[in-house]
C-alpha positions in Angstrom: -42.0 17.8 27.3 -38.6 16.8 26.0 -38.2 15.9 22.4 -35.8 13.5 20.8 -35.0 14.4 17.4 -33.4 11.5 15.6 -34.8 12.4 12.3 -31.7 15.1 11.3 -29.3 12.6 13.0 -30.5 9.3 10.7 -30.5 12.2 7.5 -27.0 12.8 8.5 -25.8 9.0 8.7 -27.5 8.3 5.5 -25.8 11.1 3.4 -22.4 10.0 4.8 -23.2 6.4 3.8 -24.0 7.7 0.4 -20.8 10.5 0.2 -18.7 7.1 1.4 -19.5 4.7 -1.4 -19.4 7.1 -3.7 -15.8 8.4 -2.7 -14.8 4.2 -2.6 -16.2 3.7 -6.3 -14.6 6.8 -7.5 -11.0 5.6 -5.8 -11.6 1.8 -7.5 -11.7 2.6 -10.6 -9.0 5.3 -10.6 -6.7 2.3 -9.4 -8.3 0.0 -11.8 -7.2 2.7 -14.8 -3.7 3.6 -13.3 -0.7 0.8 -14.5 0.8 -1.5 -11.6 4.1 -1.3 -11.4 5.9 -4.4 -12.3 8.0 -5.7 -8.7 11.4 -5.5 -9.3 13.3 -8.9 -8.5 14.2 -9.6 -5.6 18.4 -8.9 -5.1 20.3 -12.3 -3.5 23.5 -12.7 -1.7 25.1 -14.7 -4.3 26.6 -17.1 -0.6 24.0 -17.5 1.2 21.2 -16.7 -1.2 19.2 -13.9 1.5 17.4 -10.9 0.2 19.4 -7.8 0.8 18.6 -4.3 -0.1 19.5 -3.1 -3.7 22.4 -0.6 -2.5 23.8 -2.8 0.4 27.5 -3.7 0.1 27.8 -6.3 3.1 24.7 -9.3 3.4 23.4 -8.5 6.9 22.5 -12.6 7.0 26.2 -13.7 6.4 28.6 -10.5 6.6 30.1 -11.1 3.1 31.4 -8.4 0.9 28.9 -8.4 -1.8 30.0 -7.6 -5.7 29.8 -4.4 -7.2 26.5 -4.4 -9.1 26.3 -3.8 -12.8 24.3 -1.2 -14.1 
């Protein structure tokens, strides 16, 4: 007669369950206790007023030649 152990398996879910939470507390407060860092502002074509990357030197909305930027 055949016999279906499901005991061992519903052990095995449970301590995984348990592990898991544990691991996901753990992680939020380590992110609660580490500083944000602060978003940088946002760079704009001064023509046509598009974000562009920080070291582009053409807007790829409007093709203009952008300033040098100031350190």
């Amino acid at each position: 007669m055949p016999v279906i152990a499901y005991g061992s398996f519903l052990n095995a879910v449970v301590d995984f369950l348990i592990v898991a939470f544990a691991i996901f507390l753990l992680i939020k407060q380590v992110n609660r206790l580490m500083p944000k860092k602060e978003a940088k502002a946002a760079r704009l074509c001064p023509y046509c007023r598009q974000e562009i990357a920080d070291d582009a030197t053409r807007c790829p909305h409007c093709t203009s030649e952008l300033p040098a930027e100031k350190a």
